[in-house]
KOLNU-308828 format. One record per atom (N, C-alpha, C, O): x, y, z. Coordinates in steps of 0.2 Angstrom, whole numbers, padded with zeros to 4 digits, always signed. Each point is the difference from the previous one (the first is absolute). Layout:
N
XYZ
...
This chain:
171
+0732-0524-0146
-0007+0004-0001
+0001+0005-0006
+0004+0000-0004
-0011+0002+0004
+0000+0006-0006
+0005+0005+0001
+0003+0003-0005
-0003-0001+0012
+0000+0009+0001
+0006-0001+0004
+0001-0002+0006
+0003+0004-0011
+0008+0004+0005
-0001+0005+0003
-0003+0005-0002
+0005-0004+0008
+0000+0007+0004
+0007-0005+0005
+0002-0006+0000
-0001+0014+0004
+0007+0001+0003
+0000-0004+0005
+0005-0003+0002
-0011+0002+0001
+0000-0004+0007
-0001-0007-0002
-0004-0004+0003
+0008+0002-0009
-0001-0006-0001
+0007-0004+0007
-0001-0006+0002
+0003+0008-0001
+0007-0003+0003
-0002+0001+0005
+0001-0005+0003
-0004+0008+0001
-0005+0001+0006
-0005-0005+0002
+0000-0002+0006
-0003+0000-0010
-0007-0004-0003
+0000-0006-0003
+0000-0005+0004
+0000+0005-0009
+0000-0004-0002
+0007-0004-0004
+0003+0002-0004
+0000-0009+0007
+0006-0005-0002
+0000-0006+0003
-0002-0002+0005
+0006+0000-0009
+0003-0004+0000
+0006+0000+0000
+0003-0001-0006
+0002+0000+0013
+0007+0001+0001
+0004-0003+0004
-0001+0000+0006
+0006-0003-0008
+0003-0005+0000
+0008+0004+0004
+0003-0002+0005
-0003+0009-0008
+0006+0004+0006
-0003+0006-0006
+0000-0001-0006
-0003+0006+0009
+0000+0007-0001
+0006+0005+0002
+0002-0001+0006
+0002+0005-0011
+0003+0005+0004
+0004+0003-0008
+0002-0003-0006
-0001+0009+0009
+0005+0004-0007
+0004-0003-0004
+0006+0003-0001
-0006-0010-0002
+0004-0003-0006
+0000+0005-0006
-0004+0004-0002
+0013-0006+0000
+0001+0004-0006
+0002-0005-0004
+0006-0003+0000
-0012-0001-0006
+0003-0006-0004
+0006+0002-0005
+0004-0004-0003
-0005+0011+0001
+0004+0003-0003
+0009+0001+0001
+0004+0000-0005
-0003+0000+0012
+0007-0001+0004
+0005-0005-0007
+0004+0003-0003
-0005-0008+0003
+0003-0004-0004
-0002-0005-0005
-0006-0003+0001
+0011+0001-0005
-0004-0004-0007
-0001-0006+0004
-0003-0004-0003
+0006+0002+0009
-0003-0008+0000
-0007+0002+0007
-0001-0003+0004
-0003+0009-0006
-0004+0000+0003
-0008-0002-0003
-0001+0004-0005
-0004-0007+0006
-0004-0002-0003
-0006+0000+0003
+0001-0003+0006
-0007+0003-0007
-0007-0001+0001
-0004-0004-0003
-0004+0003-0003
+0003-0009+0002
-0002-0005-0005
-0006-0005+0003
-0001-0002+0005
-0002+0000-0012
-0007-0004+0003
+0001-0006+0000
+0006-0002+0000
-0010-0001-0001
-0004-0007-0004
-0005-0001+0003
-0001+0002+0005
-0003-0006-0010
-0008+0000+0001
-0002-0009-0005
-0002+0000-0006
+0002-0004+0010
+0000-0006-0002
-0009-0003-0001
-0001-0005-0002
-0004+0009+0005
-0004-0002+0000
-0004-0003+0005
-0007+0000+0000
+0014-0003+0005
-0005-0001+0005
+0004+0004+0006
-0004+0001+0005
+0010+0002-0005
+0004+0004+0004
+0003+0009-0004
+0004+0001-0004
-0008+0003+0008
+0006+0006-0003
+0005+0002+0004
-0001+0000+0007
+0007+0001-0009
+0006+0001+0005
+0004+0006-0003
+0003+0001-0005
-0004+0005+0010
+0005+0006-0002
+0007-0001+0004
-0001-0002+0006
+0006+0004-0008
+0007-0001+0004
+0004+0008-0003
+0000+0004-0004
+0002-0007+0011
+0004+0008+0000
+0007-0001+0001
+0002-0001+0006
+0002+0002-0012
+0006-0005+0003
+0007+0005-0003
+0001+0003-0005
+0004-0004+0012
+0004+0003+0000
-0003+0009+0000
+0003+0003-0005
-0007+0001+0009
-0003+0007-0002
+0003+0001+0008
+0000-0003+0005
+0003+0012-0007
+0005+0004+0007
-0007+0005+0002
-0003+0003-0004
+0003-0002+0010
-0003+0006+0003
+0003+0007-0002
+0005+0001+0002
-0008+0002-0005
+0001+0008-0004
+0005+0004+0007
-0003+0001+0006
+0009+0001-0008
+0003+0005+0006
+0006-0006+0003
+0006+0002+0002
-0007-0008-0001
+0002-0005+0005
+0000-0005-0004
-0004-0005+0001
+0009+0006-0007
+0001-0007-0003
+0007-0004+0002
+0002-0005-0003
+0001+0008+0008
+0006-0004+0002
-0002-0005+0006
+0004-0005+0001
-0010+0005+0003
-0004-0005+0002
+0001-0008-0004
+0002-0006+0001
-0003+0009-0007
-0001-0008-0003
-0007+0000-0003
-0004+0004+0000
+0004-0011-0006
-0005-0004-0005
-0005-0001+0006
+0002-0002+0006
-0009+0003-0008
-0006-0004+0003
-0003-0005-0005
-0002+0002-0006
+0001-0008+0008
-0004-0004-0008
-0005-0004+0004
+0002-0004+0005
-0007+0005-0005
-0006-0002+0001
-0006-0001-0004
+0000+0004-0005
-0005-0008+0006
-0007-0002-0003
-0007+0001+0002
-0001+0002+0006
-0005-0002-0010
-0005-0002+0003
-0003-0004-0006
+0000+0002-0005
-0004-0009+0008
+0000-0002-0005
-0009-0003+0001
-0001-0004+0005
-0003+0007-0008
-0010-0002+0001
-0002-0002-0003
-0002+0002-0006
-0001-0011+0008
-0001-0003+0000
-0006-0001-0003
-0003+0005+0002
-0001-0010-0009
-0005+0002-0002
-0007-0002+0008
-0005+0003+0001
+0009-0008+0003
-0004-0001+0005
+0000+0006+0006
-0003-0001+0006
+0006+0006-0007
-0001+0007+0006
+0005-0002+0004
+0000+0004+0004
+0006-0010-0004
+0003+0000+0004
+0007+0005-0002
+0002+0000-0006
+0000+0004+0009
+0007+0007-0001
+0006-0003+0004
+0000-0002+0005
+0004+0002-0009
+0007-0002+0003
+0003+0007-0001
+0000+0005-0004
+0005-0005+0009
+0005+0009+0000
+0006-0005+0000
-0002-0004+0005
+0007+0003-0006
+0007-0003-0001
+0004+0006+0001
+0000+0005-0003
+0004-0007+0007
+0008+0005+0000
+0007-0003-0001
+0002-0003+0005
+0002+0004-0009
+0005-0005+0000
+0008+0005+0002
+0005-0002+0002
-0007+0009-0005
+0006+0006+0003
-0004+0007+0002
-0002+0005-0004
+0002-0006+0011
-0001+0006+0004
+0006+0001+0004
+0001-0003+0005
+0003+0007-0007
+0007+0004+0003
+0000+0002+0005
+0004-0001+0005
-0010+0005-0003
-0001+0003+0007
-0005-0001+0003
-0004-0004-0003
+0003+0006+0009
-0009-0003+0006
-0003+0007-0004
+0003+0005-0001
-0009-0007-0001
-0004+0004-0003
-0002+0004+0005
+0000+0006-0002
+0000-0007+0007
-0003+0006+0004
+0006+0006+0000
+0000+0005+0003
+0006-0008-0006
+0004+0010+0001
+0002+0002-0008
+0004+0003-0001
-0008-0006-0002
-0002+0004-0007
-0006+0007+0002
-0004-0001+0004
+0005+0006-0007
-0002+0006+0002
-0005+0000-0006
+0001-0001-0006
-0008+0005+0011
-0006+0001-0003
+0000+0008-0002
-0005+0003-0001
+0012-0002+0003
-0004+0009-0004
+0000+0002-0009
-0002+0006-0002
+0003-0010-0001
-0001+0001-0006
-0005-0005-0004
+0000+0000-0006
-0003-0004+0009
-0004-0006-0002
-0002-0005+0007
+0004-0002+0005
-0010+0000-0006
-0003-0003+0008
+0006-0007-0002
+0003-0001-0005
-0003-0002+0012
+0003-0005+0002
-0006-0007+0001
-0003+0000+0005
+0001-0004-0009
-0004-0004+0003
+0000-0007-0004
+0003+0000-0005
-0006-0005+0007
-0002-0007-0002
-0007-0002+0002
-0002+0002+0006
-0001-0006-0009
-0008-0001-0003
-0002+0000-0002
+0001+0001-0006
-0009-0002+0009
-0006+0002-0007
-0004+0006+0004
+0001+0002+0006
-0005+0001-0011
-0006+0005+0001
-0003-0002-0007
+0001-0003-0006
-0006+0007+0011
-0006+0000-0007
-0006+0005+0002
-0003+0001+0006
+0001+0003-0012
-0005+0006+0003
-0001-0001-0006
+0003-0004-0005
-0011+0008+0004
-0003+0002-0005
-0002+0009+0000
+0000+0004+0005
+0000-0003-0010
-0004+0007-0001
-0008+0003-0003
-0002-0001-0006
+0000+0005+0009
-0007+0004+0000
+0002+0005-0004
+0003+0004+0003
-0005-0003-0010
-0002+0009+0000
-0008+0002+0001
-0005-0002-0002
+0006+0007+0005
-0003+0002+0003
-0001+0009+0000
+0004+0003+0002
-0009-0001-0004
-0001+0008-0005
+0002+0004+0008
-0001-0001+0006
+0005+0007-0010
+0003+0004+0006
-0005+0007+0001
-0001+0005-0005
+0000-0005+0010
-0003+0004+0003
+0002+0009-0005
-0004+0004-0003
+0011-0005+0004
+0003+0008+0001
-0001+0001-0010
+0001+0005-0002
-0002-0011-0003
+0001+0002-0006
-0005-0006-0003
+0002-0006-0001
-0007+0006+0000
-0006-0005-0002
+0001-0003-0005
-0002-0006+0001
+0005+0007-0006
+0002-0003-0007
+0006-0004+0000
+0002-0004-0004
+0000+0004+0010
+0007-0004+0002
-0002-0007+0005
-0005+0000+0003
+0011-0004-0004
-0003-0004+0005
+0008-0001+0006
+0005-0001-0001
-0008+0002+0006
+0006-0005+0007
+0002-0006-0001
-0004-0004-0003
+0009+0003+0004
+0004-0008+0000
+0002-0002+0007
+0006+0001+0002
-0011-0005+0002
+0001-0004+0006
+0002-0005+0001
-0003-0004-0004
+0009+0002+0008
+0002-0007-0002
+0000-0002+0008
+0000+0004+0005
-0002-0011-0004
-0003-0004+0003
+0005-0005+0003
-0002-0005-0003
+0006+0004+0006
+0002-0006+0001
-0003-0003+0006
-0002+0002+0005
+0003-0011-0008
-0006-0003+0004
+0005-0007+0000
-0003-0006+0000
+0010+0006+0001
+0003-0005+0002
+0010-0002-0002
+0002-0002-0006
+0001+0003+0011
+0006+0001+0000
+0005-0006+0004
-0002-0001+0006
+0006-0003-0008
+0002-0003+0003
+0009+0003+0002
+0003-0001-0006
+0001+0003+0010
+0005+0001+0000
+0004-0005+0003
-0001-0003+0005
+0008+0003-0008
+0005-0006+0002
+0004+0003+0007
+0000+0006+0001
+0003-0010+0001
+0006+0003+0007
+0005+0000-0007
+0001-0005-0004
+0001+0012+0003
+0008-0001-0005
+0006-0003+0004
+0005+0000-0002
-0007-0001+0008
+0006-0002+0003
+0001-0004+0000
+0006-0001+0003
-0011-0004-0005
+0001-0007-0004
+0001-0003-0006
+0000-0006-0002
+0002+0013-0002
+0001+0000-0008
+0009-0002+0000
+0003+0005+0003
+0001-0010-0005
+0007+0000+0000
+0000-0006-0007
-0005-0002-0004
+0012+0002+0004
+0002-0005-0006
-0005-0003+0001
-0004+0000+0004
+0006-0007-0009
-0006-0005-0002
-0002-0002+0004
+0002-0005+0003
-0009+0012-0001
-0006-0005+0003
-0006+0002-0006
+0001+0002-0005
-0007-0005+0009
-0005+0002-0005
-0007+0000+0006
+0001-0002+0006
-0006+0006-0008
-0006+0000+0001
-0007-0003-0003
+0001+0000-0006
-0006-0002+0007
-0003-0003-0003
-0008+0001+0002
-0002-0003+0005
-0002+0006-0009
-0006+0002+0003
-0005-0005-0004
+0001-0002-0006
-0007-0002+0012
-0002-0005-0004
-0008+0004+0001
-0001+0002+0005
-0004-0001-0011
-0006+0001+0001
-0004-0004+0006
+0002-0005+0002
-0008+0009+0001
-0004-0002+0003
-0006-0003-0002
-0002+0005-0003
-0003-0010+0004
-0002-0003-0003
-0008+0005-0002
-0001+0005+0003
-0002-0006-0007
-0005+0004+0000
-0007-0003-0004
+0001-0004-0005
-0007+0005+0008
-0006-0002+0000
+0000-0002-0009
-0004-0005-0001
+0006+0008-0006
+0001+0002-0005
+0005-0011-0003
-0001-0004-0005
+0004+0003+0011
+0004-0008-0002
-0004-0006+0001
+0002-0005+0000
-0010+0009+0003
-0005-0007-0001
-0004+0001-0007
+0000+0005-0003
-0002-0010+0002
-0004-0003-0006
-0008-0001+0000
-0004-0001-0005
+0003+0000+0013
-0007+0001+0001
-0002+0002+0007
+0004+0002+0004
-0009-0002-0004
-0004+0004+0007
+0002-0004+0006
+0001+0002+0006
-0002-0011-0009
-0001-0005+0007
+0009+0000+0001
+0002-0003+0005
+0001+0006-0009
+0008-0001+0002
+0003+0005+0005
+0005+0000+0004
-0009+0005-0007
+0001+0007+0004
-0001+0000+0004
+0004+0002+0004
-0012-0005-0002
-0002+0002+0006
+0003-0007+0008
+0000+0001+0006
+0001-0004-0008
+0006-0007+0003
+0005+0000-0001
+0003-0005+0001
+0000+0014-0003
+0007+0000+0002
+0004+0002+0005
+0000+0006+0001
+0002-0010+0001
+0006+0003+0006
+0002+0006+0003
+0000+0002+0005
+0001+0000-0013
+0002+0009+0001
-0003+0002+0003
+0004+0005+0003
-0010-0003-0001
-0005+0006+0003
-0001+0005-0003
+0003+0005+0003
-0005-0003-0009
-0001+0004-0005
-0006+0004+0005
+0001+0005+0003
-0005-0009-0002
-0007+0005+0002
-0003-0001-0007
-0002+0005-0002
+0001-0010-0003
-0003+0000-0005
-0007+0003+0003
-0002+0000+0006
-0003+0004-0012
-0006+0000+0002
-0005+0002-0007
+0003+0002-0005
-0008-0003+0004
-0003+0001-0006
+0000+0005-0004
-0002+0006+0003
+0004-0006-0008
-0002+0008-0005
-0006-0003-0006
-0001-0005-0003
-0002+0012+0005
-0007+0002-0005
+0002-0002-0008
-0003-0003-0005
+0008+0009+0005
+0002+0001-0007
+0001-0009-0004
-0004-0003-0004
+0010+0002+0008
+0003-0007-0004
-0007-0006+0000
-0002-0004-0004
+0002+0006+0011
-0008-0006+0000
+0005-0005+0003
-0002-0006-0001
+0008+0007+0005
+0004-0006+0002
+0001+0002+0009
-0001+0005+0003
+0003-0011-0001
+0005+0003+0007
+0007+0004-0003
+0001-0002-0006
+0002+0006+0009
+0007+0005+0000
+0004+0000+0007
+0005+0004-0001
């Protein structure tokens, strides 16, 4: 998005293992992309938890697909994520997604409020987060993947198509 703010780790992500990484701990620690066009894939490989780097390397992925499908891969997770500690950084795996409103503040008129909205979170069992497994999120389909009205309206899915004014179409 545009706008960075603090409650992004709150809010809005996409996270494959959240929690206090220090990539910095060692030279074979890394954060690395690729972006081929039709997949982007960030990898976190070989990075120690900040305080508790005698636990051991985490190397992990998430890799998003140009078609909406998210892959999280885990190939070295040392401990059960669930006894990694959230007092210096949240502990989590998913998605979120919010948007934000400014909206003029009452107490200073020339300013505005920033409200953030979250309107959909998908959270994993970490206790199913171990060596090489992976996760796999596949989009759901949406009224937007027909191509005409008689496709829409004969679809399976159950959208509830119904007419819009504006387009002059079924929706």
């Amino acid at each position: 998005g545009d706008v960075i703010h603090r409650m992004l780790t709150a809010t809005q992500y996409i996270a494959p293992l959240m929690a206090n990484f220090n990539p910095s701990y060692s030279r074979n620690s890394t954060v690395q992309y690729l972006d081929n066009g039709t997949v982007f894939v960030v990898q976190w490989d070989k990075v120690y938890l900040q305080g508790k780097e005698d636990v051991g390397s985490f190397t992990f992925q998430a890799a998003l697909h140009s078609s909406g499908r998210i892959v999280f891969g885990y190939k070295e997770i040392p401990v059960p994520v669930l006894q990694i500690s959230a007092a210096q950084h949240p502990v989590k795996a998913g998605l979120s997604d919010a948007f934000m409103v400014l909206n003029p503040s009452p107490e200073v008129p020339e300013s505005r409020r920033r409200t953030i909205y979250e309107y959909h979170r998908v959270e994993l069992d970490t206790s199913k987060i171990t060596n090489m497994s992976a996760v796999e999120f596949t989009p759901l389909p949406t009224c937007l993947q027909h191509r005409s009205c008689e496709v829409c309206v004969s679809s399976v899915l159950t959208f509830n198509c119904s007419w819009c004014h504006v387009l002059q179409r079924y929706w």
